[in-house]
N, C-alpha and C positions, 0 to 999 in steps of 0.2 A: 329948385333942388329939394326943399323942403317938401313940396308936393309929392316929388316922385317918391322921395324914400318912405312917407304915410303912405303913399298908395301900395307899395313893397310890401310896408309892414301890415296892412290889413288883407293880404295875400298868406300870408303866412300862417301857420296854422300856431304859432302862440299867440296871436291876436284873436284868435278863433277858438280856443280851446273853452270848454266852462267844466264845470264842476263832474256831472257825470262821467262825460269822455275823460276826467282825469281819474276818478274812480276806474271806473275800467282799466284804465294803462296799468295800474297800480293793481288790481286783480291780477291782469296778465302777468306780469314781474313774479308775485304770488307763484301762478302755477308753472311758471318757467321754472323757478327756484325748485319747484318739489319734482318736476320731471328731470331738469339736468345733475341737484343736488343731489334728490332722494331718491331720485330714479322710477317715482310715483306713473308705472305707467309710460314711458318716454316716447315708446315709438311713435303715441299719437295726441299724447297732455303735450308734447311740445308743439307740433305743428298748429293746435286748435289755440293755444295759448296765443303762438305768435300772430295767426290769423286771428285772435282777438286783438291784440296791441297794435295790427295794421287798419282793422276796420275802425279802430275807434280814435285814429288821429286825423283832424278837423282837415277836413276838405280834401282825405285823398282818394274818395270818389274807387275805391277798390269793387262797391257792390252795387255800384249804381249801375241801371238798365240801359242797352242803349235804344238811343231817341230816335223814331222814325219820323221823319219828314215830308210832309203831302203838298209836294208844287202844284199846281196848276200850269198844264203847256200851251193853253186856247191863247193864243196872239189876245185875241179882246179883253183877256185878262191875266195878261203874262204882268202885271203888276203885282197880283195878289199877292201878299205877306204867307208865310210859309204855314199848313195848319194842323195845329194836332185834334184831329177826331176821333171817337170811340169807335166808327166803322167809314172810315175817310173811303175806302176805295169802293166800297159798295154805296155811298153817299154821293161821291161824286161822278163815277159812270152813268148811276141811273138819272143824273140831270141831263147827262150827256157831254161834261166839260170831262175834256182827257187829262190826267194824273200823272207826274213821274215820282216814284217812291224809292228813296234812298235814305240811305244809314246815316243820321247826322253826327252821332257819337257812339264808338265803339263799345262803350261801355266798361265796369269793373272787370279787372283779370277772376278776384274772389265771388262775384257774381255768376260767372261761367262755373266755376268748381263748383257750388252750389246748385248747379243743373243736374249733374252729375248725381245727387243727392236725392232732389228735386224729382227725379224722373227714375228713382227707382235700378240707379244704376252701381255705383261705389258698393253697398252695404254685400248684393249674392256676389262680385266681385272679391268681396274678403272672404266669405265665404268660402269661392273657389280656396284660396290660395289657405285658408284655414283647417280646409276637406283633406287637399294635400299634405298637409303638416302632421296630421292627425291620425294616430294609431287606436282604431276601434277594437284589437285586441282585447285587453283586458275588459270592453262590454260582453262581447262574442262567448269570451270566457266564462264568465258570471253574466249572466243573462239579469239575474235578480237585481242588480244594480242599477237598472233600467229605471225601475219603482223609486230606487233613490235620488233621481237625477229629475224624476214627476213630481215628487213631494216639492223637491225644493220650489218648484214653481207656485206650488200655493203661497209663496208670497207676493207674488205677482196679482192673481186675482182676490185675495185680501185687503191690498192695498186701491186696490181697484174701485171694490166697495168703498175704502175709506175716503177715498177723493170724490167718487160721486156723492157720498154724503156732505162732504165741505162744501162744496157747489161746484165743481165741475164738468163740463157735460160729460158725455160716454166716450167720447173720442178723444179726449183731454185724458180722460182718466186714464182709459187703457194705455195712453203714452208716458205715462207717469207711471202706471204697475210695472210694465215691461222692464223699467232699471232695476226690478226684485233680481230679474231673471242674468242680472252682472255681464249681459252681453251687449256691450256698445253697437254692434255693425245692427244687432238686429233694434236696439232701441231707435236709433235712427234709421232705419226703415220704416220701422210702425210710424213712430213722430214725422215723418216726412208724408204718408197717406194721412195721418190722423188728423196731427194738429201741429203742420208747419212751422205755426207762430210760436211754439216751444221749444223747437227744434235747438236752441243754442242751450238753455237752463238744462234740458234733458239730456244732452250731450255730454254737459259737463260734468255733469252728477252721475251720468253712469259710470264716466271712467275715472271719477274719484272715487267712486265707490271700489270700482274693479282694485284699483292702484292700493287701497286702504284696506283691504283682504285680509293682509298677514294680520291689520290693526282692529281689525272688526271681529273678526270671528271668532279668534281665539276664548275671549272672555265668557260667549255664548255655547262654546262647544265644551269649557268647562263645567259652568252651571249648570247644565241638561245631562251630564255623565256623572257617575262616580268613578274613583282613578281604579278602582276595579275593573269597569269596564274601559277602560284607556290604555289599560294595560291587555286587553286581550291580543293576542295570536293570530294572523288568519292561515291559514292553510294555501301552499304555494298556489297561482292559477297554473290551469293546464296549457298544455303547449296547443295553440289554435292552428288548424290546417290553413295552406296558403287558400282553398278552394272558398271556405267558407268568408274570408277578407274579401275575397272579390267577388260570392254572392251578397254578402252582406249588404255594401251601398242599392245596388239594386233594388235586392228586396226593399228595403227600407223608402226608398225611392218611389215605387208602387202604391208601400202599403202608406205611408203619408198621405202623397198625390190626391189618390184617387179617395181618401176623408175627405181630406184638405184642400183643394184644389189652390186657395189665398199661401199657401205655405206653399209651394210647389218651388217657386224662385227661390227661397232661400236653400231647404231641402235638399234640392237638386241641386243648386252649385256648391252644399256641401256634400253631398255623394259623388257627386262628376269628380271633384279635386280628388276624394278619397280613392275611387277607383284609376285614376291617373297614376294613384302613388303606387296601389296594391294589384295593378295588371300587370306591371314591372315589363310593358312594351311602350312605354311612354315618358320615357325618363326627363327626355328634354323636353317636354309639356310642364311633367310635375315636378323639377326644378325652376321652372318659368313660375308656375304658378305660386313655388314657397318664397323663389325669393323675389325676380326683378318685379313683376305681375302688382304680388302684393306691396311692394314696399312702393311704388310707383303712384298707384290707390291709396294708398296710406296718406301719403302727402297731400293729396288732391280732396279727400275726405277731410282728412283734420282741418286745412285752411278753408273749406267751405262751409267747414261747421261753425268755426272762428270768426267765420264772415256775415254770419248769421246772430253774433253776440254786439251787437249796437247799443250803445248804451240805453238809448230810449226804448227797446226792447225786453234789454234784461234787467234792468234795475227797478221791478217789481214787485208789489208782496208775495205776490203768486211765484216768484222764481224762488223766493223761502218757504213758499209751501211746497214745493217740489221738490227741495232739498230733505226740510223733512219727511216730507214721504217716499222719496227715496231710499232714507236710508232704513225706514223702517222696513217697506219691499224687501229690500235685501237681506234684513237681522231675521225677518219671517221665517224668510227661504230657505236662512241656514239651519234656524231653531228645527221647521216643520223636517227639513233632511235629517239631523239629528234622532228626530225623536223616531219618523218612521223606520229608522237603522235599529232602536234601542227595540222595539215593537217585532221586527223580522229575528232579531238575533233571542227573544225570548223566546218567539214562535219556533227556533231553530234548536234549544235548545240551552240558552244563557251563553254560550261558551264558544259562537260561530263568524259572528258577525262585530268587527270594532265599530262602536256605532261611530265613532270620530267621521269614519271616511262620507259619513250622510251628509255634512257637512259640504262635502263639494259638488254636491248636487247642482249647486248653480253653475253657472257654464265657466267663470273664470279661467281658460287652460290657459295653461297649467298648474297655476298660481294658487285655487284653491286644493286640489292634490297633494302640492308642497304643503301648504297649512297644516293638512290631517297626518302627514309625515310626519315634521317639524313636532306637535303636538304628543304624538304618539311617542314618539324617540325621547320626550322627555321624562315620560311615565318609566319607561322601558328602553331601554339603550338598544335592545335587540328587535325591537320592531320595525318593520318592515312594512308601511302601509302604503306607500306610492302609486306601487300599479294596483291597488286594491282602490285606491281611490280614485284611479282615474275612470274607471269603469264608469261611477254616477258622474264624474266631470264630464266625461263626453257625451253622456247621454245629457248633460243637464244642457250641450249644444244642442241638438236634437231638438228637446224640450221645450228650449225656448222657442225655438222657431215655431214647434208646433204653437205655443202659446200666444204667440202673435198670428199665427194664420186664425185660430179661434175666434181672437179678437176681433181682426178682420173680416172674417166673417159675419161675426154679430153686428156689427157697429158701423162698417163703413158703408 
């Protein structure tokens, strides 16, 4: 009886557990707490959170591969033991002994959702459903905000430089710069062609970054202004025709593409959702695509990002230099939007442009928009900066994408 209950208890995963995998658990608890608490981000800090505290308790096999099995059918050697080879069925036809090949074990469920990752599929998926969500008005309107939503990506290729000088290759780096650009779908696109084996540290960092917005920028979008200019005015935007909303994905569509050809997927499944939303003959497309589409994706992304946070993976020095380089990426992104806003508004006259709104250059929708509001309303109770800021926020989507097709281009 004794036997059996030891061999129970060495089945179980607290006889299994050691030090890292409890580290981990203890991580995930962490980012459960700030997505259900603090609301850090929820829609996607909880699923990667919990898909961290699944993959990291002992032996439950969520992201394990499944195992292919190479029988042997030849009568003369229907004995042979079962064999795993590096090319079994090209090895053993060309002896001439015939093969039957089956699925020995199906494999992790968080392994499959990390296919999904893996092959370039989740990330222009949010996209769609982000395209659809998303009012390019206020770009259309103020074209010149376009610049502000470019700048902020110089922190992206800053941080860029700074990693490949610490030692890491170009493809490491570039997946590292991309979290300047505060857009998770497309971070984990690049990290998934770049450099896979990052894929969890880079994940995490982008949407704590995203999630830490209100707590990061503020401080930076005050040093770089005086409350003189915090307190400016902007001039209402103009009312945009329906015609130009549903030339705009289009064109935009083309003129990427046909740079970019590596941007193309992301680009265009954010122009497809947008033109879903603003041809207004496509309703039940571009309701599918804001709400069931995405929220569906969401799930499947988050636990296979989670799935990919192994303790022997992530508990690295290199997953603290990615942290700090991340956030650096990001405080870049905001300063360089800042300042290029403070730069347009002299060139305009001192008195045209709230440099706050350069600030949301980086793609965080909506989130940094609110910031340069929030910010602004405290200078001035009567200001009004939101749709002014959303102008560089949607362009800093845009942005980023382009920013990763460059990348991709150069380095992959």
């Amino acid at each position: 009886m004794l036997d059996v209950i030891y061999k129970f208890w060495n089945t179980t995963g607290y006889a299994n557990m050691d030090v890292p995998s409890a580290v981990m658990i203890v991580l995930a608890c962490v980012l459960l707490y700030l997505a259900i608490v603090k609301k850090f981000e929820p829609l996607l800090l909880l699923p990667i959170a919990f898909g961290m505290l699944l993959v990291n308790l002992p032996l439950s096999g969520l992201v394990e591969a499944g195992g292919v099995v190479i029988r042997s059918i030849n009568p003369e050697t229907a004995s042979d033991t079962a064999k795993m080879l590096a090319n079994p069925t090209a090895e053993m036809v060309a002896t001439g002994i015939p093969v039957q090949i089956y699925t020995e074990s199906p494999g992790g469920l968080l392994g499959y959702f990390y296919k999904g990752i893996h092959l370039g599929v989740f990330p222009p998926l949010i996209f769609l459903g982000v395209g659809a969500m998303t009012d390019f008005g206020p770009l259309i309107a103020n074209p010149k905000s376009l610049f502000l939503g470019a700048a902020a990506q110089f922190g992206i290729f800053f941080t860029f430089m700074g990693a490949v000088l610490m030692g890491f290759t170009a493809q490491e780096a570039a997946s590292i710069g991309i979290i300047g650009g505060a857009d998770g779908p497309t971070a984990i696109f690049l990290t998934s062609r770049m450099a896979p084996h990052l894929l969890g540290p880079i994940a995490v960092a982008a949407y704590s970054y995203m999630a830490l917005v209100p707590i990061i920028q503020p401080p930076i979008m005050k040093a770089l202004t005086t409350k003189r200019e915090r307190q400016i005015k902007m001039q209402q935007l103009r009312v945009v025709k329906k015609s130009e909303k549903i030339l705009f994905p289009i064109v935009v569509t083309l003129l990427v593409s046909l740079l970019l050809p590596t941007a193309t997927v992301l680009v265009g499944m954010l122009m497809l959702g947008n033109l879903l939303r603003e041809s207004m003959v496509t309703d039940r497309l571009s309701k599918t695509a804001q709400n069931e589409l995405i929220n569906i994706v969401t799930i499947f992304l988050g636990l296979g990002v989670g799935g990919m946070t192994k303790a022997e993976h992530f508990l690295k020095f290199e997953t603290l230099q990615i942290i700090v380089l991340g956030v650096t990426a990001f405080a870049v992104g905001t300063a360089a939007g800042v300042l290029l806003a403070k730069v347009m508004n002299k060139m305009l006259g001192g008195n045209a442009i709230n440099p706050l709104i350069g600030s949301a250059g980086v793609s965080a929708v909506p989130m940094a928009a609110r910031v340069s509001q929030v910010v602004g309303q405290k200078e001035n109770p009567s200001n009004f900066l939101l749709m002014h800021a959303m102008g560089p926020n949607v362009s800093g989507v845009i942005g980023s994408a382009v920013a990763a097709g460059i990348l991709l281009s150069l380095f992959n």
